[in-house]
C-alpha positions, -999 to +999 in steps of 0.1 A: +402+015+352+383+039+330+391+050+288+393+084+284+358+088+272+344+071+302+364+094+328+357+123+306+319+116+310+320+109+351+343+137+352+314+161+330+347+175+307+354+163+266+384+134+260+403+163+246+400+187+274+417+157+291+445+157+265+451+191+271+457+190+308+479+161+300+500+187+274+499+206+304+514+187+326+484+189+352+470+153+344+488+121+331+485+087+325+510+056+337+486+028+319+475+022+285+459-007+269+479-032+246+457-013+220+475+017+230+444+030+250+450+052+281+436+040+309+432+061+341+419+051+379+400+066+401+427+085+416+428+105+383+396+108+383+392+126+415+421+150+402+405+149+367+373+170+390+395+185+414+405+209+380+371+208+369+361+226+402+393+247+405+384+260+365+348+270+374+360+290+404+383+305+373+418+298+385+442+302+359+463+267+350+495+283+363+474+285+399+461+249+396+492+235+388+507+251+421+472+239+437+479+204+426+512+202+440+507+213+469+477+187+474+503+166+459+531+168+480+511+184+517+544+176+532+561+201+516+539+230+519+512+247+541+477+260+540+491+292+538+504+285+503+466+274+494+451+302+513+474+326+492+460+315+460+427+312+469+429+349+483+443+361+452+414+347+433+390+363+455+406+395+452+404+395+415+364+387+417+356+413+441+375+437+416+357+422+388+321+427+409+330+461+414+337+468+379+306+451+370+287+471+398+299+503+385+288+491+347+258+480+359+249+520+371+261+535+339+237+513+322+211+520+347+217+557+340+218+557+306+182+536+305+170+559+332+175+589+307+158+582+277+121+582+274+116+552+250+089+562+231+091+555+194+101+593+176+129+597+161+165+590+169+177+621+159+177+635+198+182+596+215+200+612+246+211+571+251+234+577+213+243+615+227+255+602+257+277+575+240+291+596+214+299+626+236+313+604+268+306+595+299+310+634+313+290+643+285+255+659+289+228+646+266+198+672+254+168+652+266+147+624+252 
């Protein structure tokens, strides 16, 4: 049996982010101390990093929840219910990459176009080309 601040630490997460999943119904604990301590097992511990993971990959609570119970309860559901949410994840990074992607060549284009040298900012084609839009034309370096 672990204290919260000892799962927190194997777990690599704060006592209060473990308070918060327990608000949010994702986590809970059955013992406490006579102190009043919550104690939690290793079983909570193992969902306490299954989260953990799930939050780095950015799944949203509402998807780990319905994660959870479906590792919960496997009786009750299929892999296709898992693959579902793991697909719509996926879709929403590769949309993300391609946003970024597309950022990433504006930027490239914008750097591309000025000539860096130290005059003046009066004619910075980088500043034209913000102010007049992304159609806009800039007047050179």
């Amino acid at each position: 049996m672990y204290r919260i601040g000892e799962i927190a630490k194997l777990a690599g997460v704060t006592p209060d982010t473990i308070r918060y999943y327990e608000k949010q119904q994702m986590m809970e604990h059955e013992v406490r101390t006579e102190g009043g301590f919550r104690l939690y097992t290793d079983k909570d511990l193992q969902r306490l990093k299954f989260i953990r993971h799930a939050r780095q990959l950015g799944f949203t609570l509402e998807s780990i929840r319905e994660l959870l119970s479906i590792r919960i309860d496997p009786q009750h559901h299929t892999c296709q219910e898992s693959k579902s949410i793991v697909q719509a994840r996926l879709n929403e990074v590769e949309a993300r990459i391609e946003e970024l992607q597309a950022m990433r060549l504006s930027l490239q284009r914008l750097n591309d176009a000025c000539c860096g040298t130290s005059h003046s900012s009066v004619y910075c084609s980088i500043l034209e080309t913000l102010e007049q839009g992304a159609n806009g034309e800039a007047r050179g370096c």
